[in-house]
N, CA, C and O atoms as a GROMACS GRO file, in nm:
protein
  504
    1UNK      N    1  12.624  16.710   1.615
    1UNK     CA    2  12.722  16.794   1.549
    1UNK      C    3  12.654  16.926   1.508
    1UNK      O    4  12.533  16.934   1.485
    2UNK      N    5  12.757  17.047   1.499
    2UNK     CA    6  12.684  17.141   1.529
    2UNK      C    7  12.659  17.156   1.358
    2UNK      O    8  12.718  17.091   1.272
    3UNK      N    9  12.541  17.274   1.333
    3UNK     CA   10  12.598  17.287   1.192
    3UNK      C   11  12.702  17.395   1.127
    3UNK      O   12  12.730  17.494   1.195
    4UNK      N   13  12.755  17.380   1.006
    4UNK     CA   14  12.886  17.482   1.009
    4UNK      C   15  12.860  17.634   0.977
    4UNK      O   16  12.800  17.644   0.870
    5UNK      N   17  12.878  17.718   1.018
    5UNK     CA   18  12.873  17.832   0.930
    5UNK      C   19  12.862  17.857   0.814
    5UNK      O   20  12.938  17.792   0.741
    6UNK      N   21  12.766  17.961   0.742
    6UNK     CA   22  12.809  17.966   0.600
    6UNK      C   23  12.888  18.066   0.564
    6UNK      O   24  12.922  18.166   0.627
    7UNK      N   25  12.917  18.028   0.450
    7UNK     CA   26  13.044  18.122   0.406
    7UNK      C   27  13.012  18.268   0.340
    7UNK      O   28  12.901  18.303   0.301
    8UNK      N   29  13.114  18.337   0.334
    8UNK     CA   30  13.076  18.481   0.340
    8UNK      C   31  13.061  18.489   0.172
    8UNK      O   32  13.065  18.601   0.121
    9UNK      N   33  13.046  18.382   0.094
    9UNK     CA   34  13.003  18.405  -0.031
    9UNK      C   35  12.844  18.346  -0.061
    9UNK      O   36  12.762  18.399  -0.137
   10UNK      N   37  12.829  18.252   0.000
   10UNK     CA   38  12.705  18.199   0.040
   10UNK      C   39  12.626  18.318   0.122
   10UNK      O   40  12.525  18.366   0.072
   11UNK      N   41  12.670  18.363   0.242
   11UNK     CA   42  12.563  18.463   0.283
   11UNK      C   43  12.574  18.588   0.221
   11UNK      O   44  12.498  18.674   0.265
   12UNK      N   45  12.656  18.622   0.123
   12UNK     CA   46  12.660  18.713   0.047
   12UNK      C   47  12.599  18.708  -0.072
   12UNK      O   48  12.577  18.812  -0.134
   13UNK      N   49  12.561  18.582  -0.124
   13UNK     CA   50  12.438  18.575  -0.224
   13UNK      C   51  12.311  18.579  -0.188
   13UNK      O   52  12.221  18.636  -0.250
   14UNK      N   53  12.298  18.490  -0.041
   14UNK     CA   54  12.192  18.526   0.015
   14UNK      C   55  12.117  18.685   0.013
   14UNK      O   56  12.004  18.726  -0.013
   15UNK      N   57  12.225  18.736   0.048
   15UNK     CA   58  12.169  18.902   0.093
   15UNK      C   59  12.145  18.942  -0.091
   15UNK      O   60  12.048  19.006  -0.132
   16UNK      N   61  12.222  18.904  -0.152
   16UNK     CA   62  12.196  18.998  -0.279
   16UNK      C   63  12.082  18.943  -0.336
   16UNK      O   64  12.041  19.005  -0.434
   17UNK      N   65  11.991  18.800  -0.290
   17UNK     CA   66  11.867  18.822  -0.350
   17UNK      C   67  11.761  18.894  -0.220
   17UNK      O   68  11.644  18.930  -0.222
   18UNK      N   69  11.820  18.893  -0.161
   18UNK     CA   70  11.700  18.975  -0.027
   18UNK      C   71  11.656  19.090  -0.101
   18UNK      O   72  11.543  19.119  -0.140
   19UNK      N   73  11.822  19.181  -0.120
   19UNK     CA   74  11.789  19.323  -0.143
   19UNK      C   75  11.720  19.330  -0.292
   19UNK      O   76  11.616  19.395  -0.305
   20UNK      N   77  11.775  19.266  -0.399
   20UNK     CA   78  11.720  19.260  -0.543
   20UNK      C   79  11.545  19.241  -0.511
   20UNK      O   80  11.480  19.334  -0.559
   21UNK      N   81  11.471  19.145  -0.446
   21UNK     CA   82  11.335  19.121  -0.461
   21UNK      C   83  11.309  19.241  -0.380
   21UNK      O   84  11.214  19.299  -0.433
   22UNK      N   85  11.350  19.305  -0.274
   22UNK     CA   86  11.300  19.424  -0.205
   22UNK      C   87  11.312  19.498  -0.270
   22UNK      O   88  11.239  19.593  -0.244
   23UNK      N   89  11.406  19.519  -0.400
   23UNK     CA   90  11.384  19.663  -0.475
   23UNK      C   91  11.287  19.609  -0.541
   23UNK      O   92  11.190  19.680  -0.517
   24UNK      N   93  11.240  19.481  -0.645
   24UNK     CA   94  11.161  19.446  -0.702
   24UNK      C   95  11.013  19.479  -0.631
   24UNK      O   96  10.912  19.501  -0.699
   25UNK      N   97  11.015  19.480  -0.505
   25UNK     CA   98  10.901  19.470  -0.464
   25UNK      C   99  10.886  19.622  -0.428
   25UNK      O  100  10.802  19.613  -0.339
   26UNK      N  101  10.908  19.733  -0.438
   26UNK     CA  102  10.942  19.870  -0.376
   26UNK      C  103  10.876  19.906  -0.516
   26UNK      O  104  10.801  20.003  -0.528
   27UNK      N  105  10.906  19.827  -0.614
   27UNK     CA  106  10.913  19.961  -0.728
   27UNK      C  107  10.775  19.904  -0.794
   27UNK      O  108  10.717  19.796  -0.781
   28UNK      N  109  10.746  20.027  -0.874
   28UNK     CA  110  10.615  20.016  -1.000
   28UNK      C  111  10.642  19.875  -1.070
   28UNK      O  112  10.759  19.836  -1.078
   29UNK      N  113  10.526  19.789  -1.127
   29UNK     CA  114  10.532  19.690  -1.161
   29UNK      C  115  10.600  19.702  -1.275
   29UNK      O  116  10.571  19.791  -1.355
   30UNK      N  117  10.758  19.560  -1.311
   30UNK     CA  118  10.796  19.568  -1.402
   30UNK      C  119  10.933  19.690  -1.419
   30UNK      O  120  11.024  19.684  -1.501
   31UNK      N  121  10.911  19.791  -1.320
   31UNK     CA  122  10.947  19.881  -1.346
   31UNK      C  123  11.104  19.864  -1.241
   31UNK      O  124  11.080  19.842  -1.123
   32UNK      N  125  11.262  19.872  -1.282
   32UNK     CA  126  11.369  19.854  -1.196
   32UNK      C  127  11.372  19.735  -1.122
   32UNK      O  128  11.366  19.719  -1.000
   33UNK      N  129  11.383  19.620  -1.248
   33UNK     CA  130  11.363  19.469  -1.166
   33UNK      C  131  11.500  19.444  -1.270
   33UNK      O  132  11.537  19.326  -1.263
   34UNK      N  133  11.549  19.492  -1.324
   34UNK     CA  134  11.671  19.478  -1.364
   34UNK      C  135  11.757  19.401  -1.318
   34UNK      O  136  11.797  19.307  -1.386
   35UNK      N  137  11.800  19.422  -1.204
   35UNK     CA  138  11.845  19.386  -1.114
   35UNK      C  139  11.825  19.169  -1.062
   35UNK      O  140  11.893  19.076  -1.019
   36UNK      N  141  11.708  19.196  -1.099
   36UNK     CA  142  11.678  19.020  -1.096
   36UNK      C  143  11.734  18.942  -1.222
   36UNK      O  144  11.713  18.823  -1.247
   37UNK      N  145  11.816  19.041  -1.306
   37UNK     CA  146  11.889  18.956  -1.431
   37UNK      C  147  11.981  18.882  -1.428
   37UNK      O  148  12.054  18.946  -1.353
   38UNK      N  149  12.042  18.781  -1.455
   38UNK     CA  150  12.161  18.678  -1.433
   38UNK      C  151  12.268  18.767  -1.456
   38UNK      O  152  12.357  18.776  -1.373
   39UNK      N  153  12.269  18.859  -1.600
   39UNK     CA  154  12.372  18.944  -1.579
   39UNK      C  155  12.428  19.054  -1.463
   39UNK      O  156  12.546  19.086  -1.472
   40UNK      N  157  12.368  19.096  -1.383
   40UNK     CA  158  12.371  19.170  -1.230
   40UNK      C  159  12.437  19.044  -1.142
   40UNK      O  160  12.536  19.055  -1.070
   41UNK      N  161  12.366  18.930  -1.161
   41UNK     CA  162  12.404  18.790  -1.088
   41UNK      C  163  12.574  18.815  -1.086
   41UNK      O  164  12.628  18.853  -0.983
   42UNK      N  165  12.646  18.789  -1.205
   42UNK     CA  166  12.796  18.774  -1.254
   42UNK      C  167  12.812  18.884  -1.189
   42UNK      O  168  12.881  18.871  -1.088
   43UNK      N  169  12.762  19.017  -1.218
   43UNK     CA  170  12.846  19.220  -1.179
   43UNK      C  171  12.871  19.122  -1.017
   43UNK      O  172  12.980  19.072  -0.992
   44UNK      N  173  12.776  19.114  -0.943
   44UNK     CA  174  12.740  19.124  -0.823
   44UNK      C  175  12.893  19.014  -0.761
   44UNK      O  176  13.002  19.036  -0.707
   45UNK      N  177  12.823  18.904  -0.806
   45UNK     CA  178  12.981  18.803  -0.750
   45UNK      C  179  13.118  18.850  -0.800
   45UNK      O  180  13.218  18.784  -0.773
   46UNK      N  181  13.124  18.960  -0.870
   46UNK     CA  182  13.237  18.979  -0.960
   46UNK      C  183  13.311  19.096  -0.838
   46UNK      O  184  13.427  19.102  -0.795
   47UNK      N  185  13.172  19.188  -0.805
   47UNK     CA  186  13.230  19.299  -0.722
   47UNK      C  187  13.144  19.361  -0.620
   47UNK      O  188  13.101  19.477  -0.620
   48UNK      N  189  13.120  19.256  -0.520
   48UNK     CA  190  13.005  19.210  -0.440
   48UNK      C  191  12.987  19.339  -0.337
   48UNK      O  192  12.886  19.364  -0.272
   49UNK      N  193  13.138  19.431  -0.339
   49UNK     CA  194  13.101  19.510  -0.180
   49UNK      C  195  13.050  19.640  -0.253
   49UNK      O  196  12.968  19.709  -0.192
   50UNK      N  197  13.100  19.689  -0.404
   50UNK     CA  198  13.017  19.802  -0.469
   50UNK      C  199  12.858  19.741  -0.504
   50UNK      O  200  12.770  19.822  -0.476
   51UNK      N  201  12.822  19.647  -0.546
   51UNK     CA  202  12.718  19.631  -0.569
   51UNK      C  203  12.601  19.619  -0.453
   51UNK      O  204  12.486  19.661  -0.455
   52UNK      N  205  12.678  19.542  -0.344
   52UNK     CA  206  12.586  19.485  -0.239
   52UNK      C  207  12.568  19.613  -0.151
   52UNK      O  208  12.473  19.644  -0.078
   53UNK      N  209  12.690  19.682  -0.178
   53UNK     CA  210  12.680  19.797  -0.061
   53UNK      C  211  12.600  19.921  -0.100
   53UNK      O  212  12.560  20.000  -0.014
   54UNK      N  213  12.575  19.938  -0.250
   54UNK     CA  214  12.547  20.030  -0.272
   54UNK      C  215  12.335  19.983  -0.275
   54UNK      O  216  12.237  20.056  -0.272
   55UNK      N  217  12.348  19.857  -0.281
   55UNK     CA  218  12.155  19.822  -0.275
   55UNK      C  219  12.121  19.837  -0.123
   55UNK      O  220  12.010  19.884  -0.100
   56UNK      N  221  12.228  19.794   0.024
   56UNK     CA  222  12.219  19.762   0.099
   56UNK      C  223  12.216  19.969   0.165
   56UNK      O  224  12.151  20.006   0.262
   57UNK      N  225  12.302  20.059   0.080
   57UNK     CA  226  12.243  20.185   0.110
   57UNK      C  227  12.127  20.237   0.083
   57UNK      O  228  12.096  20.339   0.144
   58UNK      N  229  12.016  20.169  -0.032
   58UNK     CA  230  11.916  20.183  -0.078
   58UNK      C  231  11.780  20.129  -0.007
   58UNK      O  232  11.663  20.133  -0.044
   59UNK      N  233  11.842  20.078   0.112
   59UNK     CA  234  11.711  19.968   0.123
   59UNK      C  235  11.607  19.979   0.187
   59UNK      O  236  11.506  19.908   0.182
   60UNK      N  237  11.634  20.097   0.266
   60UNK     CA  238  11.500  20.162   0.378
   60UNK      C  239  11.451  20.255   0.254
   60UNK      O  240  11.329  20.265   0.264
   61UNK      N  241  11.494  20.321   0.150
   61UNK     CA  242  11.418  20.383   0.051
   61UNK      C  243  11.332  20.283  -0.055
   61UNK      O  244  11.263  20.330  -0.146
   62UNK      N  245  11.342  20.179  -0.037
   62UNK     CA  246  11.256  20.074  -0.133
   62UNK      C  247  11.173  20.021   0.006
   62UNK      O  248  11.053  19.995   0.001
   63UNK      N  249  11.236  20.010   0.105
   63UNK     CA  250  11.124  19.960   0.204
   63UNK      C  251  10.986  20.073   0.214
   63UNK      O  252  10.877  20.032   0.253
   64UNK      N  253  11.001  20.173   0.186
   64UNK     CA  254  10.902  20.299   0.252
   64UNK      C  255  10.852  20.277   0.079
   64UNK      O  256  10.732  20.251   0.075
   65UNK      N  257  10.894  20.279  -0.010
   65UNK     CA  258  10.823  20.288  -0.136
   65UNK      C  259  10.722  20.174  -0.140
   65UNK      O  260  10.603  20.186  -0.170
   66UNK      N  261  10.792  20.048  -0.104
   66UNK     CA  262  10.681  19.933  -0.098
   66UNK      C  263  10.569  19.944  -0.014
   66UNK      O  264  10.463  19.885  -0.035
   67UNK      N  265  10.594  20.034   0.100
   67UNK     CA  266  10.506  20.056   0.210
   67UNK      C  267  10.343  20.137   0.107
   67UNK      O  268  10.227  20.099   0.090
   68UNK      N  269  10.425  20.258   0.062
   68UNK     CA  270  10.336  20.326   0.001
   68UNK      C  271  10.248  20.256  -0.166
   68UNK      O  272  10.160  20.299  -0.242
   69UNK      N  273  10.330  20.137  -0.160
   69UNK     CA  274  10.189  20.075  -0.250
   69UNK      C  275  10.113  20.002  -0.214
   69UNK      O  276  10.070  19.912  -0.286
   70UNK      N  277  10.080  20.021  -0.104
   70UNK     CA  278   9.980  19.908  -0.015
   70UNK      C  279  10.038  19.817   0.070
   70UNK      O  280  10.157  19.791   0.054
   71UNK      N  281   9.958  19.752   0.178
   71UNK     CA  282   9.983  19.672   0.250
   71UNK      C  283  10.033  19.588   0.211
   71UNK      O  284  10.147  19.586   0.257
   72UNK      N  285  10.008  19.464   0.111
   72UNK     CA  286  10.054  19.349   0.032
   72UNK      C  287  10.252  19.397   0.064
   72UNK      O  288  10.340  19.373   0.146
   73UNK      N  289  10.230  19.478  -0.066
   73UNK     CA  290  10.388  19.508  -0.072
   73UNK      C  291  10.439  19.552   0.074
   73UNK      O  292  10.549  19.503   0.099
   74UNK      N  293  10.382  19.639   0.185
   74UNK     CA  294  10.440  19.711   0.254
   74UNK      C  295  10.524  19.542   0.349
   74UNK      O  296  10.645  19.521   0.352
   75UNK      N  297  10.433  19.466   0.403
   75UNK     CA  298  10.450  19.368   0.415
   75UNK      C  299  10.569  19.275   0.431
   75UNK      O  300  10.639  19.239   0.526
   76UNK      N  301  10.563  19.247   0.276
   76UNK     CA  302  10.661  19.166   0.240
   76UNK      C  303  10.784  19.242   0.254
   76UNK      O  304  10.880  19.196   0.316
   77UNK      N  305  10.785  19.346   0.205
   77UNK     CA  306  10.911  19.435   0.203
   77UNK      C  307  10.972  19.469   0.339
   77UNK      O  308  11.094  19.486   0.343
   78UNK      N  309  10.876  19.483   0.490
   78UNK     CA  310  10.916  19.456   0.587
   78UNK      C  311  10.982  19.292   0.613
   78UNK      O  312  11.082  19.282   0.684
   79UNK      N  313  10.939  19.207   0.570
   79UNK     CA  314  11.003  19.045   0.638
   79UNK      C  315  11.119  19.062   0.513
   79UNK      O  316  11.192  18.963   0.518
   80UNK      N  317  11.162  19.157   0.398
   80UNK     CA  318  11.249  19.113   0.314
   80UNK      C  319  11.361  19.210   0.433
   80UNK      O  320  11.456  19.150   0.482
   81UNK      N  321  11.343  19.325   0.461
   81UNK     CA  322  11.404  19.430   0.507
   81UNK      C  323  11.508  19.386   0.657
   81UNK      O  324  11.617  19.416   0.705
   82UNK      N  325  11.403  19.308   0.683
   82UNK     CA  326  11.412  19.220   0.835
   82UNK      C  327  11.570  19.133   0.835
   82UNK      O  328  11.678  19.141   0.892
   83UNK      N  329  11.492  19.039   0.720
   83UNK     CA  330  11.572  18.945   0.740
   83UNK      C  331  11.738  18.972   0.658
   83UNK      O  332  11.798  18.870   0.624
   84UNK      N  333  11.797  19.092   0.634
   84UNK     CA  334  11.932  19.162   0.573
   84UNK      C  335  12.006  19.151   0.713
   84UNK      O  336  12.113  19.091   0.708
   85UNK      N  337  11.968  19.199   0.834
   85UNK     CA  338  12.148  19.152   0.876
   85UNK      C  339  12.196  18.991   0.898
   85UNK      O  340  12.313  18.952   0.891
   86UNK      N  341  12.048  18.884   0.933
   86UNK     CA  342  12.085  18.749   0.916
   86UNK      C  343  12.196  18.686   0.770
   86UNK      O  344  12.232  18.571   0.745
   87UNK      N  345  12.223  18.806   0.703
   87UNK     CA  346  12.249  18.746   0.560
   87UNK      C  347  12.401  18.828   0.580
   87UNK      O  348  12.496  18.779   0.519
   88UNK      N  349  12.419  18.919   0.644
   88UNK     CA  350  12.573  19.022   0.650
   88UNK      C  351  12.643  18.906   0.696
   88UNK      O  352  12.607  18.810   0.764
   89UNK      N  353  12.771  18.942   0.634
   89UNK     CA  354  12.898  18.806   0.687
   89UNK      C  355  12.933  18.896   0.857
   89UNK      O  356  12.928  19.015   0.887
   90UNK      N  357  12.964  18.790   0.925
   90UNK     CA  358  12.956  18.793   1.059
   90UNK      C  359  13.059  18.876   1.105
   90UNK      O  360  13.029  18.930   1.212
   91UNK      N  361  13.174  18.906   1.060
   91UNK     CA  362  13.276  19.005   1.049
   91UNK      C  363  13.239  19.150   0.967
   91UNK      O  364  13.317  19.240   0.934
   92UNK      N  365  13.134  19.144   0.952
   92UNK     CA  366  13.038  19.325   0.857
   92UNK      C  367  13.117  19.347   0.712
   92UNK      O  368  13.095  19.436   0.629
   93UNK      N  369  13.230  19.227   0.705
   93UNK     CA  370  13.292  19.298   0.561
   93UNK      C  371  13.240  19.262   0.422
   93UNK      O  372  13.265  19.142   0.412
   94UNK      N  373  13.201  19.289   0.346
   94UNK     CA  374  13.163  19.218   0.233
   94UNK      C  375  13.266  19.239   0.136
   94UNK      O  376  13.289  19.348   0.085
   95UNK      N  377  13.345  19.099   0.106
   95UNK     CA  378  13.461  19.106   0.035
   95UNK      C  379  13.484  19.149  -0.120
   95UNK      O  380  13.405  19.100  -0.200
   96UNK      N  381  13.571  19.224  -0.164
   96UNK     CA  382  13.590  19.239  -0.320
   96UNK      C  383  13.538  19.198  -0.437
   96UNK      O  384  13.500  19.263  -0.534
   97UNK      N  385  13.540  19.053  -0.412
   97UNK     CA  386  13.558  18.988  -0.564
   97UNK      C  387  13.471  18.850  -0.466
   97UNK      O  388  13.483  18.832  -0.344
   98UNK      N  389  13.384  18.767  -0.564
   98UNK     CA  390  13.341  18.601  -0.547
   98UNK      C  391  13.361  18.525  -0.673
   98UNK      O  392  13.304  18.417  -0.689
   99UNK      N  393  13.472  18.594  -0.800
   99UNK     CA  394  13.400  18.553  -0.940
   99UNK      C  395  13.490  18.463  -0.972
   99UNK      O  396  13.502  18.442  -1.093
  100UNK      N  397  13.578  18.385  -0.879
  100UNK     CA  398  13.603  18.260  -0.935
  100UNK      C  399  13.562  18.181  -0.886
  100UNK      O  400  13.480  18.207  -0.798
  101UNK      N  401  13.594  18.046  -0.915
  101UNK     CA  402  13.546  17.864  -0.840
  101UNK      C  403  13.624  17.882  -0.757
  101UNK      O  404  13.730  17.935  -0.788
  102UNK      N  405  13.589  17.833  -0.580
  102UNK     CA  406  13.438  17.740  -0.563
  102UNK      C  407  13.404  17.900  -0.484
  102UNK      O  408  13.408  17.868  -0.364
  103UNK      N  409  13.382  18.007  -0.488
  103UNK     CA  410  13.393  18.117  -0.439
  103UNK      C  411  13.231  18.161  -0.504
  103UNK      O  412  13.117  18.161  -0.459
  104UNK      N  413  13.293  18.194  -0.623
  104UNK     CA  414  13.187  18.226  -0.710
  104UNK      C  415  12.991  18.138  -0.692
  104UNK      O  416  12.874  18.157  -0.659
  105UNK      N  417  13.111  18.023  -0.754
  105UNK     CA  418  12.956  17.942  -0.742
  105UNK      C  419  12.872  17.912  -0.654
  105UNK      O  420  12.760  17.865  -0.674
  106UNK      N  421  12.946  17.948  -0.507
  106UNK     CA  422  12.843  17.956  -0.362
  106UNK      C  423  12.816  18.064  -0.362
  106UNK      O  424  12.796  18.105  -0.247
  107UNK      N  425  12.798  18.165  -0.464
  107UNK     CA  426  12.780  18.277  -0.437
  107UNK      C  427  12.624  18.263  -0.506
  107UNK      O  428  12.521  18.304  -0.453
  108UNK      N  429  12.634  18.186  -0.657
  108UNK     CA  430  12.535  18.199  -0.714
  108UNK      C  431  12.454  18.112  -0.699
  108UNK      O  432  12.351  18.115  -0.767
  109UNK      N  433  12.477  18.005  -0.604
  109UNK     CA  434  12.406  17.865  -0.585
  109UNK      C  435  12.317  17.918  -0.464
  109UNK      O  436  12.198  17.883  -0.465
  110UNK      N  437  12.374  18.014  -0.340
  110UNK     CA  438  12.289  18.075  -0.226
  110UNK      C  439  12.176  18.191  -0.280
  110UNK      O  440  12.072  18.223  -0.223
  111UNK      N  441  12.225  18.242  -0.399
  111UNK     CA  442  12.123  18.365  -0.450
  111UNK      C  443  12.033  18.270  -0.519
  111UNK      O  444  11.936  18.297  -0.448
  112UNK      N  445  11.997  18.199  -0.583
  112UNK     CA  446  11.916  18.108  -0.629
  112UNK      C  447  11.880  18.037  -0.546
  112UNK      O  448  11.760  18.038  -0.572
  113UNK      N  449  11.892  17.956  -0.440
  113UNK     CA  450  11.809  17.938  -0.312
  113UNK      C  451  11.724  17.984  -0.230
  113UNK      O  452  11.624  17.947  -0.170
  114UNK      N  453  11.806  18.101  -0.244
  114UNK     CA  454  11.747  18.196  -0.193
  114UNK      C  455  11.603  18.272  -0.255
  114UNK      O  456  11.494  18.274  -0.198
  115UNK      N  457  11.635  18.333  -0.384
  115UNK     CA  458  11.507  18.342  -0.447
  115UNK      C  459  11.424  18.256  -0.489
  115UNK      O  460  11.319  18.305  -0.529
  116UNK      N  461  11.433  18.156  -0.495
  116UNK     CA  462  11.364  18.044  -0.483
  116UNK      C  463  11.251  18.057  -0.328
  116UNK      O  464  11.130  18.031  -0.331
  117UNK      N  465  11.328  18.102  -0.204
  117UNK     CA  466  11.258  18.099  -0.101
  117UNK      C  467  11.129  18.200  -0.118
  117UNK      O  468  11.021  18.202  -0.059
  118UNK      N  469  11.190  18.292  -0.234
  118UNK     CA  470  11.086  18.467  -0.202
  118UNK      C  471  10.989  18.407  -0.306
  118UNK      O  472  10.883  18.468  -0.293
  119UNK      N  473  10.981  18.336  -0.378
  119UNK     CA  474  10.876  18.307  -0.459
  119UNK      C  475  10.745  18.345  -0.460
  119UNK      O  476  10.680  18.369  -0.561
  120UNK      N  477  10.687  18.352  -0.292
  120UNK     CA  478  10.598  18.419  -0.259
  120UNK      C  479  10.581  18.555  -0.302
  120UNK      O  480  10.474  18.613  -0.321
  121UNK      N  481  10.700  18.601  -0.316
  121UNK     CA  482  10.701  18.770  -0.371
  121UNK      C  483  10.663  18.776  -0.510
  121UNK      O  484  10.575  18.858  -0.533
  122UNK      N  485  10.708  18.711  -0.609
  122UNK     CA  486  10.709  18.725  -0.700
  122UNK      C  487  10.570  18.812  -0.752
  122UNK      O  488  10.586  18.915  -0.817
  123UNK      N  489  10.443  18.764  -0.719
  123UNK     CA  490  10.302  18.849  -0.795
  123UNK      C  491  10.344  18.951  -0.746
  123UNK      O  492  10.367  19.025  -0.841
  124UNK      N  493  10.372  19.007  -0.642
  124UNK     CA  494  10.413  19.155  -0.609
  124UNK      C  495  10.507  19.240  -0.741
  124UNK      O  496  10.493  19.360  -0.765
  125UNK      N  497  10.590  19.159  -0.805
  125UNK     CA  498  10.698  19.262  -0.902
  125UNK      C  499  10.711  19.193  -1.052
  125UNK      O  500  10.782  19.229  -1.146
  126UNK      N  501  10.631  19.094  -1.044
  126UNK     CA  502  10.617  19.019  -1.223
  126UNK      C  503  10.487  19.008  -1.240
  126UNK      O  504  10.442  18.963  -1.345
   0.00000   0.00000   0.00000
């Protein structure tokens, strides 16, 4: 059996921790990690195509910033940079709203999986 697709709230949390640790990892230590707050978590599922769209316009400018703090960061920020269209819903739209049940909570259950995966990043931006 094949496996199923994920859903465009699931790969839409996915992507919103891609881009959040790539800005984390782009920027001065400590410095615009905001963004890794639970409160951004709620903005983000609440109004996923201003938020996602507007990090997802940002992201070759945090990729070249990470570049320029060394290899370490340049790095990671390439395999974070990489792996953003595997995470776009397969139709390119990123929908309105995820902020109710069961919508929501695959939204925030894939972004926490997900950063869970980058863990490796973490000495880079904490």
């Amino acid at each position: 059996m094949a496996d199923e697709p994920e859903s465009a709230a699931r790969m839409c949390g996915r992507l919103w921790a891609t881009l959040v640790v790539l800005r984390a990892v782009g920027e001065d230590r400590g410095r615009n990690t905001d963004l890794l707050d639970e409160d951004w978590l709620d903005k983000a599922q609440k109004h996923p195509a201003d938020h996602l769209g507007r990090q997802l316009a940002l992201a070759a400018e945090h990729l070249c910033r990470a570049r320029r703090r060394g290899a370490r960061h340049g790095e990671a920020a390439t395999r974070l940079f990489l792996a953003i269209p595997g995470y776009l819903p397969k139709d390119g739209r990123i929908p309105p709203s995820f902020g109710g049940e069961p919508r929501g909570t695959e939204f925030a259950k894939a972004y926490h999986e997900q950063r869970g995966a980058y863990a490796e990043y973490k000495p880079l931006f904490k």
